[in-house]
ZADO-1210 file (C-alpha; in nm, 4 decimals, padded with zeros to 6 digits):
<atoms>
<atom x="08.4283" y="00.3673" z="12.0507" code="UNK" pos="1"/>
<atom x="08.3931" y="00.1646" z="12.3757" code="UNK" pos="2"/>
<atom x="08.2353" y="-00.1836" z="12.4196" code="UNK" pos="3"/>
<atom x="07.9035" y="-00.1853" z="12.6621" code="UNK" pos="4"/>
<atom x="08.0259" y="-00.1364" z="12.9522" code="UNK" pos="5"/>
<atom x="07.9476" y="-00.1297" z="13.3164" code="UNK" pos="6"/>
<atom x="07.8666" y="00.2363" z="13.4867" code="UNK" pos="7"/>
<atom x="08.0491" y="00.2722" z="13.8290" code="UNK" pos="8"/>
<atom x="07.7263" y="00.2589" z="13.9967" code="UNK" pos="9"/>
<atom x="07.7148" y="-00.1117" z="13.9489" code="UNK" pos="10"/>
<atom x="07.3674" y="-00.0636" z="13.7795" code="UNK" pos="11"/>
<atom x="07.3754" y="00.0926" z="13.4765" code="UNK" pos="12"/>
<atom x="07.5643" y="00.0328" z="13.1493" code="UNK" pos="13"/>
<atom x="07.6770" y="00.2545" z="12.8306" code="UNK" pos="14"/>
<atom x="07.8565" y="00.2694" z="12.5658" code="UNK" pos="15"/>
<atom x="08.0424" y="00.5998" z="12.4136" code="UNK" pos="16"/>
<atom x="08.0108" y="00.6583" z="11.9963" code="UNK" pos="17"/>
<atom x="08.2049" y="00.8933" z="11.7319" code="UNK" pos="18"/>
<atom x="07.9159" y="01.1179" z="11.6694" code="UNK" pos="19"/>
<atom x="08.0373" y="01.5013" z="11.6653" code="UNK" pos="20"/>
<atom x="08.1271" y="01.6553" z="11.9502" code="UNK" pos="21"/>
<atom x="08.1017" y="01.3420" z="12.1540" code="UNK" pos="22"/>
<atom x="07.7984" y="01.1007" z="12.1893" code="UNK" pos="23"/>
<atom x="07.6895" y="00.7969" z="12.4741" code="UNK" pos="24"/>
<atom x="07.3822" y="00.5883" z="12.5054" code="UNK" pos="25"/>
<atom x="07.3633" y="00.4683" z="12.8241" code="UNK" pos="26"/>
<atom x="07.1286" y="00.2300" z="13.0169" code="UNK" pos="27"/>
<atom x="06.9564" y="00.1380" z="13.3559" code="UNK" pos="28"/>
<atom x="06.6949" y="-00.0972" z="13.4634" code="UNK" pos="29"/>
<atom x="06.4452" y="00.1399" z="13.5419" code="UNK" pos="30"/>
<atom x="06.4722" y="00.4223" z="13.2363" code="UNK" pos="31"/>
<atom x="06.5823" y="00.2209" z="12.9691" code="UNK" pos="32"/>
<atom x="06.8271" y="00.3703" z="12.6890" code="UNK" pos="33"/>
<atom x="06.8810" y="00.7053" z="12.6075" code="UNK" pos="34"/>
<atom x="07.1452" y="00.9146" z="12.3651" code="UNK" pos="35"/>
<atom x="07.3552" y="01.2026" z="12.5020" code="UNK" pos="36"/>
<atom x="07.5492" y="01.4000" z="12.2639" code="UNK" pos="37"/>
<atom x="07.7160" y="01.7476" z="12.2162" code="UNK" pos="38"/>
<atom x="07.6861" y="01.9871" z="12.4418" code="UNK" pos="39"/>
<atom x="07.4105" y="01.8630" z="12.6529" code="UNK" pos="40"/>
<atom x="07.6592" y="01.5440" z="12.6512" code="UNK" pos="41"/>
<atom x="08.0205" y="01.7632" z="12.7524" code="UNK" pos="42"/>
<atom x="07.7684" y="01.9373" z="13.0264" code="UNK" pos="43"/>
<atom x="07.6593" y="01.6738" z="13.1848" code="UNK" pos="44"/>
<atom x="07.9992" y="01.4872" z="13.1796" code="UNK" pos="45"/>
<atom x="08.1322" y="01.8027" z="13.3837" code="UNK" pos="46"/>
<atom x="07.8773" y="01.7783" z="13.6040" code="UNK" pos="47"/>
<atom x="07.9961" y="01.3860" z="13.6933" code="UNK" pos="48"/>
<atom x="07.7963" y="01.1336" z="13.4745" code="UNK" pos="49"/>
<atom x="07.5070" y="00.9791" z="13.5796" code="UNK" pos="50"/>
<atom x="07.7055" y="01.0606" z="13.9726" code="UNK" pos="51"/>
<atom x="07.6152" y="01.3887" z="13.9466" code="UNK" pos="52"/>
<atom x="07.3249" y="01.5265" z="14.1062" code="UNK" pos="53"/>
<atom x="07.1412" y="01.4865" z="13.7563" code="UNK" pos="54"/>
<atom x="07.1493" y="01.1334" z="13.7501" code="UNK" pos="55"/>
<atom x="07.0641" y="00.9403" z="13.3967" code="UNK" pos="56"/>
<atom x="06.8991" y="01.0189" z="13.0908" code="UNK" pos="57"/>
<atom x="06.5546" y="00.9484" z="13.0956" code="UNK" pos="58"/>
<atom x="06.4809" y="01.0710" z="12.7195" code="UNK" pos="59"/>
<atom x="06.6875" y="01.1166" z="12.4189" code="UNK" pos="60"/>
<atom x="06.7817" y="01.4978" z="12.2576" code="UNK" pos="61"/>
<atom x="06.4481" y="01.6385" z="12.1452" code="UNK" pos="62"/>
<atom x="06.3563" y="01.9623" z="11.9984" code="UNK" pos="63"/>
<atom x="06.2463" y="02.3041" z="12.2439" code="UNK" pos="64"/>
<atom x="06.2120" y="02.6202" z="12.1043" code="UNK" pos="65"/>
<atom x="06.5570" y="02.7665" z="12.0590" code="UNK" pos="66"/>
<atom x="06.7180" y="02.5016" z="12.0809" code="UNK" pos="67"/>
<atom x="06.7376" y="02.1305" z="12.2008" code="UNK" pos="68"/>
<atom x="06.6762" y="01.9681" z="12.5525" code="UNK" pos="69"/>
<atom x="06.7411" y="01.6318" z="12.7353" code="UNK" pos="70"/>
<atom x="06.5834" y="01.5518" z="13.0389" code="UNK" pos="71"/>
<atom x="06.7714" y="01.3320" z="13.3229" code="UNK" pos="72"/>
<atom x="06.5965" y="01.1642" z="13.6698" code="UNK" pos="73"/>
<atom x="06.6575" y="01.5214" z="13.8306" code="UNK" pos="74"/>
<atom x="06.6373" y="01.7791" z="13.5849" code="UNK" pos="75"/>
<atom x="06.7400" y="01.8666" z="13.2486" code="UNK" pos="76"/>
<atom x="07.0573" y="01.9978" z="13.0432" code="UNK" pos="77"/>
<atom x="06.8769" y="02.2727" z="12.7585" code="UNK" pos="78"/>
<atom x="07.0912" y="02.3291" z="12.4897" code="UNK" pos="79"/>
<atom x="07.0521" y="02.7185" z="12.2896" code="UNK" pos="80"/>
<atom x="07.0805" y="02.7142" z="11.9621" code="UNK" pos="81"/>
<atom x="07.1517" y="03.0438" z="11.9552" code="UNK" pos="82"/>
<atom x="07.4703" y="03.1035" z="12.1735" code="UNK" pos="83"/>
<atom x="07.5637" y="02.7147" z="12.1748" code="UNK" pos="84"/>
<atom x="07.5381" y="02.7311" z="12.5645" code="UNK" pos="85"/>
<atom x="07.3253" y="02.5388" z="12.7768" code="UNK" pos="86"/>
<atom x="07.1974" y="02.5800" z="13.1385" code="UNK" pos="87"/>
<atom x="07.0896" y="02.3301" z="13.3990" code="UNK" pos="88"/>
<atom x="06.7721" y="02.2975" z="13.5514" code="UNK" pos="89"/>
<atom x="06.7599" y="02.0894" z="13.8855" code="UNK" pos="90"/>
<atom x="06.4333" y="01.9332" z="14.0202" code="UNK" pos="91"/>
<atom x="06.2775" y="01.9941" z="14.3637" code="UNK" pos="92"/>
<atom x="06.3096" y="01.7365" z="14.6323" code="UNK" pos="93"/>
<atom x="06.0366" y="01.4759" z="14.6302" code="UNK" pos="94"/>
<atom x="05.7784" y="01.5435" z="14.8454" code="UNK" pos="95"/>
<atom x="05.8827" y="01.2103" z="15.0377" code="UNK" pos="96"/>
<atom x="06.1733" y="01.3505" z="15.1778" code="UNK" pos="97"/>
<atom x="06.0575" y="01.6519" z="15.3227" code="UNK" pos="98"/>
<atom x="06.0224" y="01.6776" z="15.6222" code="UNK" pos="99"/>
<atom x="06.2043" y="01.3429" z="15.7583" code="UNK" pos="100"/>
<atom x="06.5417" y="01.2420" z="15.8864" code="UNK" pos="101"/>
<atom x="06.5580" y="00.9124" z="15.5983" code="UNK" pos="102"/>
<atom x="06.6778" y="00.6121" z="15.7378" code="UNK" pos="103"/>
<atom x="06.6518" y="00.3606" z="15.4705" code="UNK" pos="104"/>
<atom x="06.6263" y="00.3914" z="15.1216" code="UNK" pos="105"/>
<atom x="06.2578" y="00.3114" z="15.0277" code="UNK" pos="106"/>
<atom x="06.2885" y="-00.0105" z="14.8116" code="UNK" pos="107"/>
<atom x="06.2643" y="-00.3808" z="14.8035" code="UNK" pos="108"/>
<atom x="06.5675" y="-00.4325" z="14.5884" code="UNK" pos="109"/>
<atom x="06.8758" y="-00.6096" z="14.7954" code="UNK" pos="110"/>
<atom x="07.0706" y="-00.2967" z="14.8036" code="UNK" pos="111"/>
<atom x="07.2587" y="-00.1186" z="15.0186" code="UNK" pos="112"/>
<atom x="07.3980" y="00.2487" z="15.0536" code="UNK" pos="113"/>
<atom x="07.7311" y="00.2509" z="15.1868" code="UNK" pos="114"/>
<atom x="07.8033" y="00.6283" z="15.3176" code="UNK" pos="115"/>
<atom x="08.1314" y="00.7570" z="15.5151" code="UNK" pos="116"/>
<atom x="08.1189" y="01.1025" z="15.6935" code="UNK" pos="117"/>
<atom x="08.4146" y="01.3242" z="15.7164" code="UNK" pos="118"/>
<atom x="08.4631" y="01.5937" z="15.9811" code="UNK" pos="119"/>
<atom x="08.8021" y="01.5185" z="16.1654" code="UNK" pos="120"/>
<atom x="09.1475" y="01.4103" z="15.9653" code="UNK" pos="121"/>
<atom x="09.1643" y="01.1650" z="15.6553" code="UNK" pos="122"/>
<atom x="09.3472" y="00.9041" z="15.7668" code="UNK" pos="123"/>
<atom x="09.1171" y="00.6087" z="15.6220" code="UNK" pos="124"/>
<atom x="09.0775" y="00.8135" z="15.3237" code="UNK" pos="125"/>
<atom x="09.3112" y="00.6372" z="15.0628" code="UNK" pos="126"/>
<atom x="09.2788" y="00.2768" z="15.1998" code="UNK" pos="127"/>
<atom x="08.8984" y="00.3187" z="15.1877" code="UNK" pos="128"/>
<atom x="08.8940" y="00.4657" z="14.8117" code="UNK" pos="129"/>
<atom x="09.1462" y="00.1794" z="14.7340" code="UNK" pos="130"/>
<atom x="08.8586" y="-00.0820" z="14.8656" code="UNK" pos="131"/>
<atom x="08.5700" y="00.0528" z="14.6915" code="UNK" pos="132"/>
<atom x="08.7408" y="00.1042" z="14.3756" code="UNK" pos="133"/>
<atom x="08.9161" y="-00.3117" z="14.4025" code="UNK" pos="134"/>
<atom x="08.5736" y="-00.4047" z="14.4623" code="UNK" pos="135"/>
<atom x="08.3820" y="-00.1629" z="14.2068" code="UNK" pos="136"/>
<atom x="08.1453" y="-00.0102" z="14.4974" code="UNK" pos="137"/>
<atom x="08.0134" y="00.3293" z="14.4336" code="UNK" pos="138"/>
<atom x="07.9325" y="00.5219" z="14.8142" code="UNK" pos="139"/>
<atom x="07.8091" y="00.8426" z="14.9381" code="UNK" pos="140"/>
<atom x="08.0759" y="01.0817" z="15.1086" code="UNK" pos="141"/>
<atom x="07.9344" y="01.3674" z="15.3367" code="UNK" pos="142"/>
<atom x="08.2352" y="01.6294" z="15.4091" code="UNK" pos="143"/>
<atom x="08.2085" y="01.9412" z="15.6389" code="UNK" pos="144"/>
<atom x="08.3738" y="02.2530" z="15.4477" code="UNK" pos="145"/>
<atom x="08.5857" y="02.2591" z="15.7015" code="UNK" pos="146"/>
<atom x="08.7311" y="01.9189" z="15.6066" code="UNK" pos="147"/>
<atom x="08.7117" y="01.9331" z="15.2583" code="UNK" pos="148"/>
<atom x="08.8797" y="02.3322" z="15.2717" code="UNK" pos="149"/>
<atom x="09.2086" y="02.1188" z="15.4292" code="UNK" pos="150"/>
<atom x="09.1843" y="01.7755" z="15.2475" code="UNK" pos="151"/>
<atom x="09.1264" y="01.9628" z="14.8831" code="UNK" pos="152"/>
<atom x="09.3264" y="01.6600" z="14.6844" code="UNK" pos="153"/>
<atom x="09.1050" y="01.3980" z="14.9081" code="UNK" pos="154"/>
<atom x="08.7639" y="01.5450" z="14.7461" code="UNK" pos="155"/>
<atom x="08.9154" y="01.5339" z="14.4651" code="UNK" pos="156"/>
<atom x="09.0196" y="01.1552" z="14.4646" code="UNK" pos="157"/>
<atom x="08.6463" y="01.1120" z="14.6272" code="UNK" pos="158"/>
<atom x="08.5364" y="01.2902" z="14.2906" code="UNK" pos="159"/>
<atom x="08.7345" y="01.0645" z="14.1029" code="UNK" pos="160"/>
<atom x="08.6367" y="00.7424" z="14.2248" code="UNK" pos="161"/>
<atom x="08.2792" y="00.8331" z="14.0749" code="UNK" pos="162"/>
<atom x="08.1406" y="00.8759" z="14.4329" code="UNK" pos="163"/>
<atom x="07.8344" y="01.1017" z="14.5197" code="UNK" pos="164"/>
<atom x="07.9552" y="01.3707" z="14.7788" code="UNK" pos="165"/>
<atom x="07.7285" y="01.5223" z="15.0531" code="UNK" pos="166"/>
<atom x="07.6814" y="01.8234" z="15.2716" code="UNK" pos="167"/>
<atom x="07.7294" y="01.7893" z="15.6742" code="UNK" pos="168"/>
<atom x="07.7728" y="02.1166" z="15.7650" code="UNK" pos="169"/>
<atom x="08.0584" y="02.4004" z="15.8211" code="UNK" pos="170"/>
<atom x="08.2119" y="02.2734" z="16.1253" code="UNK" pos="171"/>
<atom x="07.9984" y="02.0093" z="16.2289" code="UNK" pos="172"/>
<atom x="07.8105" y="02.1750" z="16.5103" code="UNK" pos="173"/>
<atom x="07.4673" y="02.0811" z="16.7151" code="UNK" pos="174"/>
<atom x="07.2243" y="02.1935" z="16.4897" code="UNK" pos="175"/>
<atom x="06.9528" y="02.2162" z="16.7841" code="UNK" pos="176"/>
<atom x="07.1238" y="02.4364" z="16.9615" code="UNK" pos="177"/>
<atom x="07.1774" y="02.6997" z="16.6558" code="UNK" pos="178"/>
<atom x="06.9330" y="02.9513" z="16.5672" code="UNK" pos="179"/>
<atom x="06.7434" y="02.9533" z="16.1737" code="UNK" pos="180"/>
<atom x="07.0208" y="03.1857" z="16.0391" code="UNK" pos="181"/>
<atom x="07.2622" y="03.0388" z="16.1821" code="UNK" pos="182"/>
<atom x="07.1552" y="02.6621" z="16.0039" code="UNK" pos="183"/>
<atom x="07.1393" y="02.8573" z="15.6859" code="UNK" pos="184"/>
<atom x="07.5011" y="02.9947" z="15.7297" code="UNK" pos="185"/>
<atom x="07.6364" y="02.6000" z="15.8422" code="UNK" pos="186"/>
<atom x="07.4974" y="02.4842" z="15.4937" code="UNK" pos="187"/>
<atom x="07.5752" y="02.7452" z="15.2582" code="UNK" pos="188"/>
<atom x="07.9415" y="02.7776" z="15.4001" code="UNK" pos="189"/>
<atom x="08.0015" y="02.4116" z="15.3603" code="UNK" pos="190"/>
<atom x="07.8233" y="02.4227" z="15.0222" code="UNK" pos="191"/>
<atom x="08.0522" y="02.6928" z="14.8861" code="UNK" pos="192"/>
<atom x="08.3697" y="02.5166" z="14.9838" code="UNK" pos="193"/>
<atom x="08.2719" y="02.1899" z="14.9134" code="UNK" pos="194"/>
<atom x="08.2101" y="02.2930" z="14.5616" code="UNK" pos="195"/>
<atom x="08.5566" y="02.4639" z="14.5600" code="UNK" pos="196"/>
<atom x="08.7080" y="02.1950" z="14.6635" code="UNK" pos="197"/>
<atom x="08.5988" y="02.0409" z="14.2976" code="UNK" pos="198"/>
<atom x="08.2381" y="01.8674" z="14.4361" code="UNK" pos="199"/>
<atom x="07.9028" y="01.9333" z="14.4194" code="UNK" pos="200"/>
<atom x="07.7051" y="01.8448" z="14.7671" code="UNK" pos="201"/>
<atom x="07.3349" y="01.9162" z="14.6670" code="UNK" pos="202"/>
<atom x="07.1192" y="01.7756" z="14.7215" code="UNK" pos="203"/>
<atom x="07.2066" y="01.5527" z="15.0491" code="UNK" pos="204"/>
<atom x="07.2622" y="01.6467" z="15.4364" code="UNK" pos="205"/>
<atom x="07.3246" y="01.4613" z="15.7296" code="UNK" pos="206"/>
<atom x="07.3222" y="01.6730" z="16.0489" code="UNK" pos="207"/>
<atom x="07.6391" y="01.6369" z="16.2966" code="UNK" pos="208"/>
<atom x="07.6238" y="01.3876" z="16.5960" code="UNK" pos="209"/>
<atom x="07.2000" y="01.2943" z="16.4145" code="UNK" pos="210"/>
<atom x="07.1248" y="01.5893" z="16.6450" code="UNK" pos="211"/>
<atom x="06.7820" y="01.6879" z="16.4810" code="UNK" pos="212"/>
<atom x="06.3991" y="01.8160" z="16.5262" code="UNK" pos="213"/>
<atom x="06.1180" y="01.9176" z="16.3018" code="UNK" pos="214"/>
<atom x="06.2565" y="02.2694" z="16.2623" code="UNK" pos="215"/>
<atom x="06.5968" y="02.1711" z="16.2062" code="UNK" pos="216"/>
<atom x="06.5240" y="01.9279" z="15.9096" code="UNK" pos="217"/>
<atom x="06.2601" y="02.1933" z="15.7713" code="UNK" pos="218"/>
<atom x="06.5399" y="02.4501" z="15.7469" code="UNK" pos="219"/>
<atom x="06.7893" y="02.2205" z="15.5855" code="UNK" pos="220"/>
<atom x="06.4898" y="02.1102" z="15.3053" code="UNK" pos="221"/>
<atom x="06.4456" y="02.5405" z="15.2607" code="UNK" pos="222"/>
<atom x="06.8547" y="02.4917" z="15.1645" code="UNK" pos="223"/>
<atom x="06.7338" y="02.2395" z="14.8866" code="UNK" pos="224"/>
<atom x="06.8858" y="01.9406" z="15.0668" code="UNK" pos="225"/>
<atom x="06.7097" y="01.5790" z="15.1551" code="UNK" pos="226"/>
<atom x="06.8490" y="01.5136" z="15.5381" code="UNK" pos="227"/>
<atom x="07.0024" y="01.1850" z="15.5461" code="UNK" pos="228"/>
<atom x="07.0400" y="00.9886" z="15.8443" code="UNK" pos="229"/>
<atom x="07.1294" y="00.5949" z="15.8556" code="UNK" pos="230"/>
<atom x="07.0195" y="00.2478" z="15.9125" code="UNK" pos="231"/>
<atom x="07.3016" y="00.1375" z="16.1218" code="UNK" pos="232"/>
<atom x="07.6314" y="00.3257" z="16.2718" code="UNK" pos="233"/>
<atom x="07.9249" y="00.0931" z="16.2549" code="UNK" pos="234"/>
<atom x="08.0546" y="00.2669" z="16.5767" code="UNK" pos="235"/>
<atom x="08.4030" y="00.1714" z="16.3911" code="UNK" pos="236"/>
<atom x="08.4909" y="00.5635" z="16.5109" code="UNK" pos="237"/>
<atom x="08.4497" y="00.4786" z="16.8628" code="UNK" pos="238"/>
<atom x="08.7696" y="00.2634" z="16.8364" code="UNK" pos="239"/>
<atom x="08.8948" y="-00.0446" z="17.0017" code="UNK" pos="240"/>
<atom x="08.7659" y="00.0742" z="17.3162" code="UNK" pos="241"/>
<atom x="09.0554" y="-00.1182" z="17.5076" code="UNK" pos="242"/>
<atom x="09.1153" y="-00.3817" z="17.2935" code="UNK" pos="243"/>
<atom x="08.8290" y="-00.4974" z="17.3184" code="UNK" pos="244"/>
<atom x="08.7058" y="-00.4650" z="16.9399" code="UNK" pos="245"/>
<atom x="08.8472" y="-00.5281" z="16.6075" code="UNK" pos="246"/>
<atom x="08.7351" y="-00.5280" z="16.2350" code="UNK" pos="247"/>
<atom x="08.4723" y="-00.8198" z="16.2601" code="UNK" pos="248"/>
<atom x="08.2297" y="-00.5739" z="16.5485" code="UNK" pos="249"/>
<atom x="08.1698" y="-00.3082" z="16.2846" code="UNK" pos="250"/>
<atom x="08.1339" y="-00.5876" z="16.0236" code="UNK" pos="251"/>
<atom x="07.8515" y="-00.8020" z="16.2609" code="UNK" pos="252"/>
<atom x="07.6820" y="-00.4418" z="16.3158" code="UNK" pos="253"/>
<atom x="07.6557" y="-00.4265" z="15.9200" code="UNK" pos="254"/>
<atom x="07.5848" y="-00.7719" z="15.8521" code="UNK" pos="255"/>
<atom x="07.2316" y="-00.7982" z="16.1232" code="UNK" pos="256"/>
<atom x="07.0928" y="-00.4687" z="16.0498" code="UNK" pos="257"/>
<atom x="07.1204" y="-00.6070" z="15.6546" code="UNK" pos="258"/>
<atom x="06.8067" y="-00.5248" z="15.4571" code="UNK" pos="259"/>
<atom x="06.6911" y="-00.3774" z="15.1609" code="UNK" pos="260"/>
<atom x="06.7783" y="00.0014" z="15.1397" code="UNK" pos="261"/>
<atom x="07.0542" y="-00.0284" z="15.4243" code="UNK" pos="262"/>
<atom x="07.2101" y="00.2715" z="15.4737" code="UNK" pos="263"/>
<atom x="07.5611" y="00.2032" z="15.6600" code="UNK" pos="264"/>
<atom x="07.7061" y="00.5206" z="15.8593" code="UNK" pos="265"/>
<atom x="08.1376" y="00.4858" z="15.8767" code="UNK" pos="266"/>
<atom x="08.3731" y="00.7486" z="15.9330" code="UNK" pos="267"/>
<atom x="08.6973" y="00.8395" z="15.7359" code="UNK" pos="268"/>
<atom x="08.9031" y="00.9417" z="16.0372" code="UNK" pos="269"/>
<atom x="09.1090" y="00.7705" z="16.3007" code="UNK" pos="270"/>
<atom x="08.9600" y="00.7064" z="16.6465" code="UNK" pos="271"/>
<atom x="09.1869" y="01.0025" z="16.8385" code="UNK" pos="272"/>
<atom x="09.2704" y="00.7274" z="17.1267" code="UNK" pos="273"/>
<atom x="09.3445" y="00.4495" z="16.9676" code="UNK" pos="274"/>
<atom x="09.4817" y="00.5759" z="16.6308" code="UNK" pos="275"/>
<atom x="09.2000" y="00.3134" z="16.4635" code="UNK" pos="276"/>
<atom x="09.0389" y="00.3237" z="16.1812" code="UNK" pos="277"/>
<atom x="08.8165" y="-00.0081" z="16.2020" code="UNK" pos="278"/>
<atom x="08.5735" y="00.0883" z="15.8972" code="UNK" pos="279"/>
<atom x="08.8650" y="00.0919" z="15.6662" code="UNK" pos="280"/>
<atom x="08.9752" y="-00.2781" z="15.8202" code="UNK" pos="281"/>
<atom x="08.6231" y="-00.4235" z="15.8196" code="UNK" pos="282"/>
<atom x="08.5025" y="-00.2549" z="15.4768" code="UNK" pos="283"/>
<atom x="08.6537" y="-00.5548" z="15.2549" code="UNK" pos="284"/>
<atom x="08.4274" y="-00.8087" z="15.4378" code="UNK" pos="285"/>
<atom x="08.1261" y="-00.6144" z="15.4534" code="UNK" pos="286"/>
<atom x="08.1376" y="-00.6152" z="15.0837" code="UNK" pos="287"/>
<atom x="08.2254" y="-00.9618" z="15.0491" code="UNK" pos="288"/>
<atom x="07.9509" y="-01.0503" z="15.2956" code="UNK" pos="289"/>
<atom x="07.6608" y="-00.8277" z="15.1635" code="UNK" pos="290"/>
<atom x="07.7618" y="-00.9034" z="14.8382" code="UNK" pos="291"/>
<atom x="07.7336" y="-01.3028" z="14.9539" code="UNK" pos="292"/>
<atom x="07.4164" y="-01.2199" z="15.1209" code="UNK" pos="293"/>
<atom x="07.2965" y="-01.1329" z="14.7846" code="UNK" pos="294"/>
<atom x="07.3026" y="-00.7327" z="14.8078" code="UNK" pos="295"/>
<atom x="07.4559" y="-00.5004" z="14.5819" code="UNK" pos="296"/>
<atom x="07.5535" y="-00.1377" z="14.6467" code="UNK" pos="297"/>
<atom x="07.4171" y="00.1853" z="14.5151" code="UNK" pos="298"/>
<atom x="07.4665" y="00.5602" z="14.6291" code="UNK" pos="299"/>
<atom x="07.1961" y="00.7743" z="14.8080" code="UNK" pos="300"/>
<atom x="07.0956" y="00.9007" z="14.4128" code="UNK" pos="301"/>
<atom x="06.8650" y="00.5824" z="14.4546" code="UNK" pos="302"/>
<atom x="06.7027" y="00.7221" z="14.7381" code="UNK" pos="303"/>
<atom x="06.5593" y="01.0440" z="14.5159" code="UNK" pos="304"/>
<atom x="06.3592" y="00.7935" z="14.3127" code="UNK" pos="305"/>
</atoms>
């Protein structure tokens, strides 16, 4: 039904097929090709594609007993023969992401992770969406509930775009200075309005302000999340400070911290000063300029192996 064509991811490709009930194979580098069809397929389709938390395919329908399973890089879609429904099952996080605050993707590919947090207004929302979809970048959005509970139609664009979407609390508080059940509270909170808002956070974090310690990022890893910090902060949200910085500072922070598994930190908001929103300005030439540099762009799905 479709030619091959390129996943949003930048990595992958598919194609889409008549078969009954709907039917895809689709391909990356690292897992090969794989069929999804049928329910297993219209499941994981509402769960966001290979953008979801799931990932892709890494085997084809098989046979369980009672019915049929397909297993993706984190988890599986089981299909019951019996009542035609089918449940997710989610993998644990890997073992190398307990217990740290990650600040680079672990690879030697030229890629970077391009990630924007959200915890004050939206107003580089739209222009930034516009940008990564002109340029076919895929990034990694972490919302407090708090933002995405008065932006709804924002997450949903975010959704749209074929971005991953991450937790970063309720409202965006020192997580040092909280107690164990209170932690537990930020996370779930956001959690639950993120994902009725129309996203699913799980299974990345990224702590307000970076203010973490051992016990912090263990209690965020009980919640089922990786913590995710950053290679470089743009500082784009600290303005123009005067004047005295435009576009081209955030994009020469980008451009010398460049490596493989670069994770970028920008905000979506306006500096409250200044009314500035420098990441928006500077994100067509970081992508021109990483993508010069040789680098292409993945979401923090890379980072769960």
């Amino acid at each position: 039904m479709t030619d091959e064509t390129a996943a949003p991811d930048g990595v992958g490709r598919y194609n889409h097929f008549s078969g009954a009930n709907g039917s895809s194979i689709y391909w990356d580098p690292f897992w090969g090709a794989h069929e999804v069809r049928g329910g297993i397929r219209s499941q994981w389709a509402s769960l966001g594609w290979e953008h979801g938390r799931l990932g892709y395919p890494i085997s084809g329908e098989y046979s369980i007993t009672g019915g049929r399973r397909s297993d993706f890089q984190h988890g599986a879609i089981l299909w019951n023969s019996a009542t035609s429904t089918t449940q997710v099952l989610y993998t644990a996080l890997p073992a190398s992401l307990k217990g740290v605050d990650l600040g680079r993707i672990p690879t030697s590919r030229r890629v970077v992770a391009l990630t924007f947090d959200a915890g004050a207004n939206n107003a580089a929302v739209r222009s930034i969406l516009n940008t990564l979809a002109a340029n076919g970048v895929p990034a990694t959005f972490f919302l407090t509930g708090a933002w995405a509970n008065l932006f709804r139609s924002d997450v949903a664009a975010i959704v749209a775009g074929g971005h991953t979407v991450g937790n970063h609390s309720m409202t965006h508080p020192y997580f040092t200075t909280l107690t164990d059940a209170q932690i537990a509270a930020q996370v779930a909170n956001a959690q639950s309005a993120i994902l009725g808002a129309g996203a699913d956070p799980r299974p990345f974090f990224r702590f307000p302000y970076g203010d973490r310690d051992a016990r912090t990022v263990a209690d965020v890893n009980a919640a089922g999340y990786a913590a995710i910090r950053w290679t470089v902060d743009t500082l784009g949200w600290e303005g123009t400070v005067g004047g005295t910085r435009g576009p081209d500072f955030v994009l020469q922070r980008v451009m010398a911290a460049a490596q493989p598994g670069e994770i970028v930190l920008m905000h979506l908001g306006s500096n409250p000063d200044d009314g500035s929103t420098l990441d928006a300005a500077a994100l067509p030439a970081v992508i021109a300029q990483l993508r010069a540099a040789g680098y292409g762009f993945v979401t923090l799905d890379a980072a769960l192996g």
